[in-house]
N, C-alpha and C positions, 0 to 999 in steps of 0.2 A: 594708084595714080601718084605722081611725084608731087613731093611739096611746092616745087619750083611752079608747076602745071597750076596748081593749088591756090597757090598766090597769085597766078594770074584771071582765075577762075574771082578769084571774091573782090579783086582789085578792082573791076567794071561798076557793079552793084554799089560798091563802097565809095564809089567816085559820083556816082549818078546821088547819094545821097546828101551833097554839097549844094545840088539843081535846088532853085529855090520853088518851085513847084510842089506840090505838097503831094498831087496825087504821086509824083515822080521818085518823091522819098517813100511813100508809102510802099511803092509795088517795089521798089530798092529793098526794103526791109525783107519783105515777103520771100522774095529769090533767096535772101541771105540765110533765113530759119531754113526756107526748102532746102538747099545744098546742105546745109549742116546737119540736118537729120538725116538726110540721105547717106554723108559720107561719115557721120557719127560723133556724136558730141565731146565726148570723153579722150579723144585723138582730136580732133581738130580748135576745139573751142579757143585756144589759144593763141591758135595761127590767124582764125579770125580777126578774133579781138585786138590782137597785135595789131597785124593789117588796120582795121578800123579808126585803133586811136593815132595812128601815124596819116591819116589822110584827116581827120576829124578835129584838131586843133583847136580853132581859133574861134572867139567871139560867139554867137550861138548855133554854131558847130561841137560846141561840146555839150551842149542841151541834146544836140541832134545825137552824139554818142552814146548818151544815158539813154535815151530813149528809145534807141534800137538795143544797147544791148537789153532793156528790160523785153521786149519784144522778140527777140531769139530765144532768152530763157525762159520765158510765160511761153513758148509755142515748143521746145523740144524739152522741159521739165514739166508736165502738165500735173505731175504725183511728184509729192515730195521725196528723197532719196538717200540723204543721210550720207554722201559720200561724191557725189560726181563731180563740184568745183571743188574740191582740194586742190587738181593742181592749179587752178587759175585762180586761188583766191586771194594773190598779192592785189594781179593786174586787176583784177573786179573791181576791187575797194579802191583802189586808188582811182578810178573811172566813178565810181559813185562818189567816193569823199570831192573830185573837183565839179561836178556836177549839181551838188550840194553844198557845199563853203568854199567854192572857188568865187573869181568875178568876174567869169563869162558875161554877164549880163550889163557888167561894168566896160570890156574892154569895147576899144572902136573896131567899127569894123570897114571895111575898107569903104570908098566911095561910092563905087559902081552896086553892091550888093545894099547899100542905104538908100539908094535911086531903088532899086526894084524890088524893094522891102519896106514898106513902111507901116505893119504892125509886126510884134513877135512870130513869132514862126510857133506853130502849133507845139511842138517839142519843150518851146522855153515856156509859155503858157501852163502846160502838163506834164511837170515835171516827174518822171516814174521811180528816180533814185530811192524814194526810202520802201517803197514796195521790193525795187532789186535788192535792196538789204534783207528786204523779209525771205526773200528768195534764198540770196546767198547761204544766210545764215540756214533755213529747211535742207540746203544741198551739200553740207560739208562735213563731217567726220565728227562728233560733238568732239571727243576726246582732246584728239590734238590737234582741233582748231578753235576751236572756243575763244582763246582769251587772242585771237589774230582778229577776229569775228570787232572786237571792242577799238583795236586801234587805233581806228580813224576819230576816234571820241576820245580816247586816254591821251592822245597824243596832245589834239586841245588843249582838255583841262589841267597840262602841266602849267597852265600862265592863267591870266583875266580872260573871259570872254564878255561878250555884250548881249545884252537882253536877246535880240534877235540872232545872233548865234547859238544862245541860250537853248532857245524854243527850238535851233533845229538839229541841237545837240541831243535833244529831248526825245524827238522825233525820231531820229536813229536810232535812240537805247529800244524806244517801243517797239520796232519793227524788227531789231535782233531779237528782241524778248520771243518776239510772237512767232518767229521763225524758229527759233531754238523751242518753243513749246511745241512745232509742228512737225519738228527734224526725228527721223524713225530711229536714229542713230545714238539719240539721247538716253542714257541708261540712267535713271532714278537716284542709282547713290553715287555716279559722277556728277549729277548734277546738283544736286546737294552739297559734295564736294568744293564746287565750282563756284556756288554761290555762298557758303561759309567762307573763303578765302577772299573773295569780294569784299566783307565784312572785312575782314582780316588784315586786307590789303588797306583798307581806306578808316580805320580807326580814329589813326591821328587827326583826320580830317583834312591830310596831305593824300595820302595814298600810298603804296610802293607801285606806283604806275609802270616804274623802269622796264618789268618784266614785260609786257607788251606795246613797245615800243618798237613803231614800222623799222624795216633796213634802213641803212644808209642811205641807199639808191632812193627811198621815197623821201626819203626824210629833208633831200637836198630842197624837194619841190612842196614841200606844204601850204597850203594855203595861208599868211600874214593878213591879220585882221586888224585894224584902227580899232586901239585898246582904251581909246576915249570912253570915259562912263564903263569901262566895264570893270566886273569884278571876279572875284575866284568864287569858282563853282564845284568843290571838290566832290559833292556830297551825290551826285549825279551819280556815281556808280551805285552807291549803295542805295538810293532809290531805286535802281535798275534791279539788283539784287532782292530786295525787298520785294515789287513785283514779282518775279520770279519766282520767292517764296511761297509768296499769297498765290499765285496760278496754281501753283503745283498741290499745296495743302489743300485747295477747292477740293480736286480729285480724289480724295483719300476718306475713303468713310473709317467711322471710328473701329466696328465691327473687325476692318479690316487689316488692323495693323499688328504687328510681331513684335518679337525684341529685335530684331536688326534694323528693321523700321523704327522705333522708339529709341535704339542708340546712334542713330543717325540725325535724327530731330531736335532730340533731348537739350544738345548744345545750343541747337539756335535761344532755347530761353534768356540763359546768360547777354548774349547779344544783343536779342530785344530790349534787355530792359536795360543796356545799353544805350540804345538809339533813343529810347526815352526821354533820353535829359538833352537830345541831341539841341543846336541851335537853330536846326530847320527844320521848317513845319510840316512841307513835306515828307521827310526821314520820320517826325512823329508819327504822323496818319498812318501813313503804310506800315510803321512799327504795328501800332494800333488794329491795323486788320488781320496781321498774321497771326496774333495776339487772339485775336478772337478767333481764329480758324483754328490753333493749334490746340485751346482749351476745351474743343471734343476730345484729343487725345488722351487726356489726363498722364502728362510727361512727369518723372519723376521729381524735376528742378524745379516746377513750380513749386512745388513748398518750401524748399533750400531760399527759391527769389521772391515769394511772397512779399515779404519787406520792403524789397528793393522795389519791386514794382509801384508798391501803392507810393513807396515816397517822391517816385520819380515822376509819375503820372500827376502827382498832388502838385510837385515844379514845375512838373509840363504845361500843368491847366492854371496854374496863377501868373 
């Protein structure tokens, strides 16, 4: 079938999903996963999506966006996959990050649809963005998507944010976390890799964010937030980081580890007791659990850091 054919095929569905009727947007949706998995996700998901955010714009039309697209991939990804939105993983995140810190909720919406709307629209009430995070991040390549996967968050924390951007900045990292622990694609010592560098990257307590910073093309349209009361939050990746540690050391009985596994590890001590003296209390605690996870292993640095641990733990706790 031609793509021209294509686009007139999803254009119908994707227009009825403007109807303020709810059962109207619903069977909308419905038609739109059915055609896609008919004519196959991995070829078309793009042409969709595209289609979708070019009718879907405005006011809580772009609740309605997020919400369908988490409903086409909850219905044609039912197994996680490790590979199938790589190529759509600019346009995904940029439909989830305005979904999520945009201010659809804020703008006006025209007259006529405020007359025959007067609660939210179920979409903006139930909002599905950070589960599609969880999605995306299960459906993409670990390797060389990974630090694309963080963007929509590093790009943030280059400035202040505010408590309530805070919390939903928070909520992103957790839901990449838990999609990259569910992603097939994830190989053990890239992600070790991946999560050292994280440390690595955010030391200063600046970061070197630069490396996963969106295109140009998104970058024109970011979300600007009222930086009233808010502050810098740099520390957010290497809590994410830190989680990720602690998930993965859960999995690992003592019984079971090597030299390649042990020189893989090993370096995270140093680090730890790094984060130890850190100035946030979050970055301690999660120090503190991986801390405890990794002394089943008996790594060779714990004796080397012995010192360093008890004196930093002893600053930490006064």
């Amino acid at each position: 079938m031609m793509d021209s054919n294509i686009d007139s095929l999803v254009y119908q569905p994707s227009n009825f999903l403007r109807n303020p009727m709810e059962s109207t947007r619903k069977e909308a949706r419905k038609a739109l996963a059915a055609c896609l998995k008919e004519l196959g996700l991995e070829e078309y998901l793009q042409l969709f999506v595209g289609k979708l955010a070019s009718i879907l714009t405005k006011g809580s039309e772009v609740h309605v966006l997020g919400y369908t697209v988490h409903y086409i991939l909850s219905e044609c990804l039912p197994n996680p996959t490790g590979c199938k939105l790589d190529h759509c993983l600019e346009d995904l995140l940029y439909i989830v990050e305005a979904n999520i810190l945009g201010d659809a909720d804020e703008q006006k919406e025209d007259e006529k649809d405020s007359i025959n709307k007067r609660k939210k629209k179920m979409e903006t009430r139930k909002c599905k963005s950070l589960n599609t995070l969880r999605l995306i991040a299960e459906n993409v390549t670990f390797r060389s998507h990974a630090l694309k996967l963080l963007s929509p968050v590093t790009w943030q924390l280059q400035g202040p944010v505010t408590s309530k951007r805070k919390s939903k900045l928070e909520g992103m990292l957790r839901n990449i976390a838990a999609g990259i622990e569910g992603n097939p694609s994830v190989d053990q010592g890239d992600l070790f890799c991946f999560i050292y560098h994280r440390f690595d990257d955010n030391k200063s307590g600046l970061g070197d964010q630069m490396s996963s910073q969106p295109s140009k093309k998104k970058r024109k349209s970011r979300h600007i937030q009222d930086t009233s009361g808010a502050k810098s939050c740099p520390h957010l990746i290497t809590v994410f980081a830190l989680d990720l540690l602690h998930n993965r050391l859960k999995r690992i009985q003592p019984n079971s580890t090597n030299e390649e596994l042990v020189s893989k590890l090993d370096p995270f001590v140093k680090l730890l007791v790094g984060c130890l003296s850190s100035v946030y209390e979050d970055v301690i605690s999660s120090s503190v659990r991986c801390f405890t996870a990794l002394l089943r292993l008996q790594l060779p640095s714990f004796k080397s850091e012995a010192g360093k641990v008890t004196s930093n733990w002893k600053r930490s706790s006064s």
